[in-house]
C-alpha positions in Angstrom: 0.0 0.0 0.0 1.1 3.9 -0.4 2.8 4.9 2.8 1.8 8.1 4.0 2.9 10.1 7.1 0.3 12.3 9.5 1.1 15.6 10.7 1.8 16.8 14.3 -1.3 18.7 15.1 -1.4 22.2 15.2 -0.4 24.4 17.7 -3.1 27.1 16.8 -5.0 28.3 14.7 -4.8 31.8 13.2 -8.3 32.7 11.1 -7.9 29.4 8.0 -4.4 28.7 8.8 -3.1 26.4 10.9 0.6 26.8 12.5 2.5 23.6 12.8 6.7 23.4 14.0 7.2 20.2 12.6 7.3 18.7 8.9 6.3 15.2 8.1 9.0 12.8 6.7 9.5 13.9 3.4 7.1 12.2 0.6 8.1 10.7 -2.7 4.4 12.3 -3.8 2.3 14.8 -2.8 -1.2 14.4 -3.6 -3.6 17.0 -4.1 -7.1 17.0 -2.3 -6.3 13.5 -1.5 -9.4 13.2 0.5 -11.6 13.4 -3.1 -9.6 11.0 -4.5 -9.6 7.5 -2.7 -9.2 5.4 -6.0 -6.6 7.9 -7.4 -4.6 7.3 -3.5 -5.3 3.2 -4.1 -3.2 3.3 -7.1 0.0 4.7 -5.4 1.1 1.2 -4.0 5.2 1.4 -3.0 5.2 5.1 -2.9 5.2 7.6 0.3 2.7 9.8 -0.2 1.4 13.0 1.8 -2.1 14.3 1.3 -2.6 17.8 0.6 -6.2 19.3 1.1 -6.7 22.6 -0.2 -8.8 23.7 2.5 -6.3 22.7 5.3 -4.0 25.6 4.5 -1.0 24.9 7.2 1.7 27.2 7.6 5.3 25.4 9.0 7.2 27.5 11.5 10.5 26.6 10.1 12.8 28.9 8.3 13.1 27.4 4.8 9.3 27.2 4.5 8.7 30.4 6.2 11.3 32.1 3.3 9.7 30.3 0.7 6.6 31.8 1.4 7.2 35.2 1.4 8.8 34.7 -1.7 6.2 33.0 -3.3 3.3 35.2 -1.5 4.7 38.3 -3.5 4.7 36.7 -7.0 1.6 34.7 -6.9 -2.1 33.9 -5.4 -2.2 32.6 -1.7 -3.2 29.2 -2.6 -0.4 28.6 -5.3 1.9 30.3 -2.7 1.3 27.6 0.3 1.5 25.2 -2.4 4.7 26.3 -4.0 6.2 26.8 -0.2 5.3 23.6 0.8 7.0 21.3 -2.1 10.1 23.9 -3.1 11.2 23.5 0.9 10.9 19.8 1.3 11.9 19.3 -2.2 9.3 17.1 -2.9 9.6 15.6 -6.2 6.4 15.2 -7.6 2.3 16.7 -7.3 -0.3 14.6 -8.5 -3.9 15.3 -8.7 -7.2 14.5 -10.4 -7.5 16.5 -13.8 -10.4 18.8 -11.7 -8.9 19.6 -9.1 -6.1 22.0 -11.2 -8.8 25.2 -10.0 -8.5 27.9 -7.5 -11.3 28.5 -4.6 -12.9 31.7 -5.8 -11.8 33.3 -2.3 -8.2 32.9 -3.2 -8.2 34.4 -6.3 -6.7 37.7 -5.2 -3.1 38.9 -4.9 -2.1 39.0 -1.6 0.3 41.9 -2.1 -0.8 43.5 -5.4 -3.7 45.1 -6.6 -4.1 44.1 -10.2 -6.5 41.6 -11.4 -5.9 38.1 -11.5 -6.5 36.1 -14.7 -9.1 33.7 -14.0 -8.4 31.5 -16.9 -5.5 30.1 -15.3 -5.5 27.9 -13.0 -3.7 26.2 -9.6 -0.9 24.5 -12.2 -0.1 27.1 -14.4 1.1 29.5 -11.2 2.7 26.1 -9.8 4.6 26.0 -12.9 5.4 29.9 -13.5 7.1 29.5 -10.4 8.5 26.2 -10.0 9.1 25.3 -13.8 11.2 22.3 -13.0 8.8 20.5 -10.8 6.9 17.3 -12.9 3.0 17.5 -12.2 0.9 14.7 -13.4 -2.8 14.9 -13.6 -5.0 12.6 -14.6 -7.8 12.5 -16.8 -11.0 12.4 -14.9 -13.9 12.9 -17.3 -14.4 13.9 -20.6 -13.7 17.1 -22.1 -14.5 19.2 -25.3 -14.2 22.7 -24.4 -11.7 24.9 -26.9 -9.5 27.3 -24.8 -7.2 30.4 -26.3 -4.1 29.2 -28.2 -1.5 31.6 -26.6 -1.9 30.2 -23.1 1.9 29.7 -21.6 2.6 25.6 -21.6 2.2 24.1 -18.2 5.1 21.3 -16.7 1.8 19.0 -16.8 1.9 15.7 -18.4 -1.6 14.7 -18.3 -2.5 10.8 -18.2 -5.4 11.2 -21.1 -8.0 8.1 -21.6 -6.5 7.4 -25.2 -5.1 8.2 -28.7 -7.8 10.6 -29.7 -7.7 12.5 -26.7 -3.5 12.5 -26.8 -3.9 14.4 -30.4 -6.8 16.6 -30.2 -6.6 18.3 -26.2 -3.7 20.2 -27.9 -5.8 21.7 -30.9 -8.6 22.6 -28.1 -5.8 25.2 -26.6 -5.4 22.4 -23.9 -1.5 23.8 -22.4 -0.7 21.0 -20.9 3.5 19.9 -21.7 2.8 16.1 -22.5 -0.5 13.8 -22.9 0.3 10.2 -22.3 -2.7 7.6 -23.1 -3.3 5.5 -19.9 -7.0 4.7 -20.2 -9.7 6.1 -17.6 -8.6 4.6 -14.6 -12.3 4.1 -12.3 -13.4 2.1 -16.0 -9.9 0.2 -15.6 -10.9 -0.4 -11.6 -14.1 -1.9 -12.6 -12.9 -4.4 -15.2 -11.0 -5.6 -12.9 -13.7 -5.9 -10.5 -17.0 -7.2 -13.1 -18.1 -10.7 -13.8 -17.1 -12.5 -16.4 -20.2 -12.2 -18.2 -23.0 -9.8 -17.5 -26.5 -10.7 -19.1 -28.1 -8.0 -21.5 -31.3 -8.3 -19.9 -31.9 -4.0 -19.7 -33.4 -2.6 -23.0 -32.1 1.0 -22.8 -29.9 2.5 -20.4 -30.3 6.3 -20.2 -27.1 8.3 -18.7 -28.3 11.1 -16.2 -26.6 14.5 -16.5 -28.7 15.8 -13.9 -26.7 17.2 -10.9 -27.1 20.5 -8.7 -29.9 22.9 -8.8 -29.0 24.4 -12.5 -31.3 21.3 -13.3 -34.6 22.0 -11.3 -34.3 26.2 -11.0 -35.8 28.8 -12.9 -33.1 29.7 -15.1 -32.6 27.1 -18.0 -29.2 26.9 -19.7 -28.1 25.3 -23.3 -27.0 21.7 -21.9 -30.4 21.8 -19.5 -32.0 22.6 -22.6 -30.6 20.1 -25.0 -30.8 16.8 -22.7 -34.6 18.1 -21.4 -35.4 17.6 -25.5 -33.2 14.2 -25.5 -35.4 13.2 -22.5 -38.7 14.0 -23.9 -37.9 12.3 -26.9 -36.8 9.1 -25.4 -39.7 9.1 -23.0 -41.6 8.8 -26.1 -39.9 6.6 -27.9 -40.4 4.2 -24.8 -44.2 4.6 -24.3 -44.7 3.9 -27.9 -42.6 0.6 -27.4 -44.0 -0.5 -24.3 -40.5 -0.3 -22.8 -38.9 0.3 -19.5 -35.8 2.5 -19.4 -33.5 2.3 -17.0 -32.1 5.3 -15.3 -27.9 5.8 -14.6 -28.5 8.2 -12.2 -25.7 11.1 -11.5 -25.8 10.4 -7.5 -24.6 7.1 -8.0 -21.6 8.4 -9.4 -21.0 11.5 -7.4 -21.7 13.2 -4.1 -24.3 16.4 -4.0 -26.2 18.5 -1.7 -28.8 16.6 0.6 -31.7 15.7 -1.1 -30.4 15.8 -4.4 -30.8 12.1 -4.5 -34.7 12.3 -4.5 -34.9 15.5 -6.8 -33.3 13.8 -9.5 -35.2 10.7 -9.2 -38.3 13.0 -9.1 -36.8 14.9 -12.1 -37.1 11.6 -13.8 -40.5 10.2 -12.8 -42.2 13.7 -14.0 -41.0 12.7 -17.7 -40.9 9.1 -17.7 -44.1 8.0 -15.4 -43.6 4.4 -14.5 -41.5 3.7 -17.3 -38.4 4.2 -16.0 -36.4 2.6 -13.1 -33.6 3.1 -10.7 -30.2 1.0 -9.6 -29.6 1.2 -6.1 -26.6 3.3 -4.9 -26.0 1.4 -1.6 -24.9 -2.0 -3.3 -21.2 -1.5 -5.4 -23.1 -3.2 -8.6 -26.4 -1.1 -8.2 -28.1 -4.3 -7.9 -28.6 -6.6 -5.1 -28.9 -9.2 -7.3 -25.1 -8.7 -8.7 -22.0 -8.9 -7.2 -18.8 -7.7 -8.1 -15.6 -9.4 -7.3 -14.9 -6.3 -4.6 -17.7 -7.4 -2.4 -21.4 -5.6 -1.9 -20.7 -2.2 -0.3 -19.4 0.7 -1.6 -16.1 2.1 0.8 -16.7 5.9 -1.1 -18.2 7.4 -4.0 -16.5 6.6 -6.8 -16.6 2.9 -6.1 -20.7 3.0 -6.7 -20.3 0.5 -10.2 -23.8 1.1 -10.7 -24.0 2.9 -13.8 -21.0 1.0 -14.9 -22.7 -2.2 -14.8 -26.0 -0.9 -16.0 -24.7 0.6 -19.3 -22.6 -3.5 -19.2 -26.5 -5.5 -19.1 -27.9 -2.4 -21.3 -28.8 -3.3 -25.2 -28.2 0.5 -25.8 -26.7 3.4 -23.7 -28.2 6.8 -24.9 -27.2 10.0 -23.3 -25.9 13.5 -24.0 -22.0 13.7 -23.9 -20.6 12.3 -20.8 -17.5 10.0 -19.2 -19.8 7.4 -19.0 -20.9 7.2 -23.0 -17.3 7.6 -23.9 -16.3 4.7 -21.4 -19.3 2.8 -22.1 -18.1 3.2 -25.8 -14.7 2.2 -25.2 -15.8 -1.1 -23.1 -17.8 -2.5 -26.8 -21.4 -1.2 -25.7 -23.7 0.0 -28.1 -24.3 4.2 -27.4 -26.2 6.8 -29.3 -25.0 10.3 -28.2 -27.4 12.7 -28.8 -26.5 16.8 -28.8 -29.9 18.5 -29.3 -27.4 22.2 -29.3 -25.6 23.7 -31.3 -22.8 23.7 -29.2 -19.7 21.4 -30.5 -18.6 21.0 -26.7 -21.7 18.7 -26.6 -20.8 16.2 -30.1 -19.8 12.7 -29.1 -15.8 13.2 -30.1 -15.9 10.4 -33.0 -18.8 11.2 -35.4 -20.4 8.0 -36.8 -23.6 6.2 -36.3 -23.1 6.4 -32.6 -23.7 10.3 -32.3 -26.5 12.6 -33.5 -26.7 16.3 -33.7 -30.6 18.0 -33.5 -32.7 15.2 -34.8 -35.9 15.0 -35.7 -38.0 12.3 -33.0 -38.4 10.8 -36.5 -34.8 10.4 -37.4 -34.1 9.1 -33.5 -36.6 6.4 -33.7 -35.2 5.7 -37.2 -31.7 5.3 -35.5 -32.5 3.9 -32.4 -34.2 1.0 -33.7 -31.7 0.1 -36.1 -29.1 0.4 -33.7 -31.0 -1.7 -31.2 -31.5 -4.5 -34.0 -27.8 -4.3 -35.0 -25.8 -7.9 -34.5 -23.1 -7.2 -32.1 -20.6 -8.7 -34.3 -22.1 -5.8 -37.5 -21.5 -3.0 -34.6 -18.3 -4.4 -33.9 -17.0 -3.9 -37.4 -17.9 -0.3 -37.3 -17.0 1.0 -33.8 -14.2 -0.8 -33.1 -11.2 0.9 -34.6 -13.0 4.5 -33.1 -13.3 2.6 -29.6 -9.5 1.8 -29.1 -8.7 5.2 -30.1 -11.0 6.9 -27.5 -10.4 4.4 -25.0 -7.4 3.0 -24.0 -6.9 -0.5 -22.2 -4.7 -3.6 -22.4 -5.8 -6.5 -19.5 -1.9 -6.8 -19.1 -1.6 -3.8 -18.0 -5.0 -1.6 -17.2 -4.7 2.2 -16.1 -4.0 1.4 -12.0 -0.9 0.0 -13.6 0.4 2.1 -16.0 -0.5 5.1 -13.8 1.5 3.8 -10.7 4.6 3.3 -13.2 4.5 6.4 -14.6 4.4 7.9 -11.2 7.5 6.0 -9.9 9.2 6.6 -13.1 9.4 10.2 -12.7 9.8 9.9 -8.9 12.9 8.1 -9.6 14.3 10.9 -12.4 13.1 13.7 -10.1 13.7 12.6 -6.4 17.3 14.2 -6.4 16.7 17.1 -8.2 
C-alpha cells in the first residue's frame, strides 16, 4: 500500500491557517485533495505519499518554508503560494492530482500583495509552474472534455495521463496547455474491469445516462446543456411509451456526491418525464443491484466505487445519453451508445462522429436510429466501432490504467527525487 505520514497537530490556529513546528517525513508524492480521490490514492502502491487538502492551508514555522513563502506570496495567489512553499522547501519531487482539481477557490483568487487583477483563466498548475518550472505535475484525466481554450496560453510542466489516442492528439488543438498527454486509459473504468463478472446478461433494454446534478437542473433559469438533454429526454420518453418499454435510469448520485436531497430531486426529475416507465439502480450496493455482485464485495467504501451505472450501461442493449465519461467509457468497453447533442454547441458532439452520435434530430430520425441500432448484430456493430473505440479508449488486460499510472508515477519519482 502507499505509505503516507500524518502531521503533528497544530499548535493554533490563526483565522484558515493552521501553524505547525514540525514537517512530516518527506514524501516521494504529494497528492492534491487526496481526501476526493480514494481510488486515485489506491493506485499509489510502494510510494510515500502525503495528502494535501486545499482547505487545510497549514503554515510550517521553520525557516526554509517560512522564506519560501514570502517569496512566493509576492509573486503569486495565496493558494499557489502555500502550495509552491510547501514542495520547493521539502523538495518534494512530484504533485499529482485529479485532472479537476487543477482550479482555485474563488476566495483565493486575489493577490495577496498586489492590486491588479488576476486572470481567472488560469488555474492552480499554471502559477505552480510559473514558479516552480522544474517541478513534474501529473494529472490525470477524470472525465471527458471538449471545451476549446485560447491558443496563446503559456505551456504548463503538466503531463496529463489522457484516456487514449484521440484525446492525446486533439486536447492540444482545443488550446489544452498542458506539456505532455500520455494515453493510460480512464482509470475508475480500468478499476471496474477488474472488479465485473465474467459475463453480465443483456437483460436491460435502454440504459439512459443522467446528467442531472445541482440545482442548475430544477431552478428557474434554463441553460443550453439543460436545454438540449430536457429535449433528448422527452424524446426518449416517447420513444419508450410507444414501445412498451422500461428505461433504466444511470442516475448522477450514484456516481457523485451532491447537496442533501439531491438524491430524490433527480429521481423526481425523472419520474415527471418518464411516469412508470423508467427505473432506478440502487446506490447502496457497489453493482447497483442486489442481485449482482462484483468481485470487490457488496458495499461501496466511497463514491466513486458505486459501479452502478457501470454495470447498468454492461446489461444495457443500448446506452443513450448526452455527452458524458460514461458514454465515452461505455463506448470504449464494446457497448452500443447513441450520443445525442440537441445544441448547437460542438462542446456537446460525441468526439468520434459515426452512427453512434447525433446532432438536433428530428423524434423521426431518432426512432429511425434507435431501432436500427437496437437491432444491430453485435458482431455488425463491432466492425464499425471498433477501430473508433481503441482510439477513444485506451486498455490492455496486461496492463490496465492502476498499472500504468503507478509506473508512470515511480518513473518520474525516480528521475526527479534528487533534483
Amino acid at each position: 500500500m502507499a505509505r503516507c505520514f500524518g502531521h503533528d497537530k497544530p499548535i493554533m490556529r490563526v483565522g484558515r491557517f493552521g501553524l505547525r513546528v514540525r514537517y512530516p517525513k518527506r514524501p516521494e508524492v504529494l497528492l492534491l485533495e487526496a481526501s476526493k480521490s480514494p481510488h486515485l490514492w489506491s493506485v499509489c502502491k510502494g510510494l510515500v505519499v502525503e495528502p494535501y487538502d486545499l482547505a487545510n492551508r497549514q503554515i510550517f514555522l521553520r525557516p526554509k518554508f517560512l522564506l519560501h513563502l514570502i517569496w512566493f506570496s509576492c509573486r503569486t495567489t495565496r493558494m499557489a503560494a502555500l502550495l509552491c512553499a510547501r514542495l520547493k522547501s521539502q523538495r518534494i519531487p512530484v504533485l499529482l492530482s485529479l485532472e479537476n482539481h487543477d482550479k482555485f477557490n474563488k476566495l483565493d483568487l486575489a493577490h495577496p500583495w498586489r492590486s491588479r487583477r488576476v486572470d481567472t483563466s488560469r488555474t492552480l498548475f499554471d502559477e505552480v509552474s510559473s514558479q516552480l518550472p522544474a517541478l513534474p505535475i501529473l494529472s490525470i484525466q477524470h472525465g471527458q472534455e471538449l471545451r476549446r481554450f485560447s491558443d496563446n496560453r503559456p505551456k504548463k510542466n503538466v503531463t496529463l495521463l489522457c484516456w487514449g489516442d484521440w484525446t492525446s492528439r486533439n486536447f492540444p488543438k482545443f488550446g489544452r496547455n498542458e506539456r505532455a498527454f500520455l494515453p493510460v486509459g480512464p482509470l475508475i473504468d480500468g478499476l471496474y474491469r477488474e472488479l465485473r463478472p465474467a459475463t453480465l446478461s443483456k437483460d436491460v433494454p435502454i440504459c439512459f445516462v443522467s446528467t442531472v446534478k445541482g440545482r442548475e437542473w430544477w431552478g428557474l433559469e434554463v441553460g443550453e446543456r439543460r436545454r438540449g438533454f430536457e429535449t433528448l429526454a422527452g424524446y426518449l420518453a416517447r420513444y419508450a411509451r410507444e414501445r412498451k418499454l422500461i428505461v433504466n435510469i444511470a442516475l448522477t448520485i450514484d456516481r457523485d456526491q451532491y447537496g442533501i436531497g439531491d438524491a430524490d430531486a433527480e429521481r423526481k426529475w425523472f419520474a415527471d418525464r418518464f411516469g412508470n416507465a423508467c427505473e432506478f439502480t440502487e446506490p447502496s450496493v457497489m453493482s447497483g443491484d442486489p442481485r449482482i455482485e462484483l468481485d470487490g464485495g457488496r458495499q461501496p467504501r466511497y463514491v466513486k466505487e458505486r459501479y452502478a451505472t457501470y454495470v447498468l450501461c454492461d446489461r444495457a442493449v443500448i446506452t443513450l445519453g448526452m455527452t458524458s465519461s460514461v458514454l465515452w467509457e461505455s463506448f470504449g468497453r464494446g457497448n452500443k451508445v447513441l450520443a445525442v447533442n440537441h445544441t448547437e454547441n460542438s462542446t456537446f458532439d460525441f468526439p468520434i462522429p459515426g452512427m453512434w452520435s447525433m446532432r438536433n434530430p428530428t423524434f423521426e430520425e431518432f426512432s429511425e436510429r434507435l431501432d436500427a441500432l437496437i437491432s444491430m448484430s453485435d458482431v455488425e456493430w463491432h466492425r464499425h466501432s471498433s477501430d473508433a473505440r481503441r482510439d477513444l479508449i485506451t486498455y490492455d488486460p496486461n496492463s490496465p490504467p492502476h498499472i500504468l499510472i503507478n509506473r508512470t508515477i515511480k518513473s518520474f519519482v525516480s528521475r526527479h527525487s534528487d533534483s
